[in-house]
Residue, then its C-alpha position, 0 to 999 in steps of 0.5 A: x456250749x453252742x460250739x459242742x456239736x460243731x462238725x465232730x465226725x465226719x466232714x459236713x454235706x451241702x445238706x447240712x446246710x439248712x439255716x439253723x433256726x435259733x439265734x438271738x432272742x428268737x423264742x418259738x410262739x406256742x401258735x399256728x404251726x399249721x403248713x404254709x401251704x405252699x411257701x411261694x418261696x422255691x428257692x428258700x425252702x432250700x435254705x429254710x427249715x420248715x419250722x423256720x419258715x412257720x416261725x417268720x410266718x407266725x410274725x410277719x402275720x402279726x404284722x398283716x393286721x388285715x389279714x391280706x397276706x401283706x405287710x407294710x414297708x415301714x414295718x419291715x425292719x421291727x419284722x425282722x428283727x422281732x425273728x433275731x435280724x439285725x438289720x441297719x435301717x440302710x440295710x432295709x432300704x437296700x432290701x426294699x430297692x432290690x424288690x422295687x418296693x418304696x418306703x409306702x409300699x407293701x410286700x408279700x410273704x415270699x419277698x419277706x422270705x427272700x429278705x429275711x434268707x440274704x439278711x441272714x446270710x449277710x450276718x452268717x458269713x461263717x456258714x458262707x465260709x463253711x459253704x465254699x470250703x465244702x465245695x472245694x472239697x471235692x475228694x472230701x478229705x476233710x480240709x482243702x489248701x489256704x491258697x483255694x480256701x482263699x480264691x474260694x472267698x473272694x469270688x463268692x458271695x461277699x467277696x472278702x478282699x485279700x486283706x480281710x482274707x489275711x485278717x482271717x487266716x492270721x485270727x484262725x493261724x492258718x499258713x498261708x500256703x498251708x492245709x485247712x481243716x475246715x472243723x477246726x478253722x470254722x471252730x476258730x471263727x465262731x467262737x460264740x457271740x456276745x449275748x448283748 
């Protein structure tokens, strides 16, 4: 059913585009959705709905046990995944160079916000995909040609190579030199995930 409400009318707007809240096994709490005052996070509130950033409030808090707005290093991964994140614990380390935090070191909200929004992003690269074919899209006809759609995903974000992008077109039957429709080619590759 999740497919449902995938892109029926008209081509979606970059405002579309708030991550979804949701995902695997992410239940709301009954708890404090008071405001977060000021999320320190700018850039996230873009990408993060209000209701999402009062969710990874709710757990990072469970895991502040001072109360000192910090969490440790080592709990970050169960944080994450506790909020529906997959991630390796490769990943995590990554996480934590990218912010110069060592694996005893302690980190803020606003740098857990910004963790949480690229590991989320890594693990919705359709909505990457979505993002990318939208920008193309200047006339919003509704689709754009393979050939940009795929010049469009090996310059942005991931960088597929020309062999995944051929992967990808041959899985959503896209000719190679033909027109994509983007509601159709983004149905294709997001046929729902197996609840494991």
């Amino acid at each position: 059913m999740a497919a449902e409400h995938l892109l029926p009318g008209p081509p979606p707007s970059l405002a579309d585009f708030g991550l979804e809240a949701g995902g695997k096994g992410t239940e709301r709490g009954s708890g404090s959705s008071k405001p977060t005052g000021s999320s320190r996070g700018p850039r996230m509130a873009k990408f993060l709905s209000q209701d999402q950033i009062n969710e990874y409030k709710e757990c990072f808090s469970l895991y502040d046990k001072q109360q000192r707005g910090k969490i440790k290093a080592t709990d970050l991964m169960v944080a994450m995944r506790c909020l529906g994140a997959s991630p390796t614990p490769g990943e995590v380390q990554r996480h934590l160079q990218t912010h110069g935090i060592d694996g005893n070191g302690e980190l803020d909200f606003s740098t857990f916000l910004t963790i949480m929004h690229m590991q989320i992003k890594q693990e919705d690269p359709k909505k990457e995909i979505l993002l990318a074919m939208l920008m193309a899209d200047k006339e919003k006809k509704g689709y754009i040609m393979a050939s940009d759609l795929r010049s469009k995903l090996m310059s942005l974000g991931e960088k597929l190579t020309h062999k995944e992008v051929d992967d990808l077109f041959r899985e959503a039957d896209i000719e190679p030199n033909g027109k994509v429709k983007y509601d159709e080619f983004i149905h294709k590759i997001t046929l729902p995930g197996r609840d494991y």
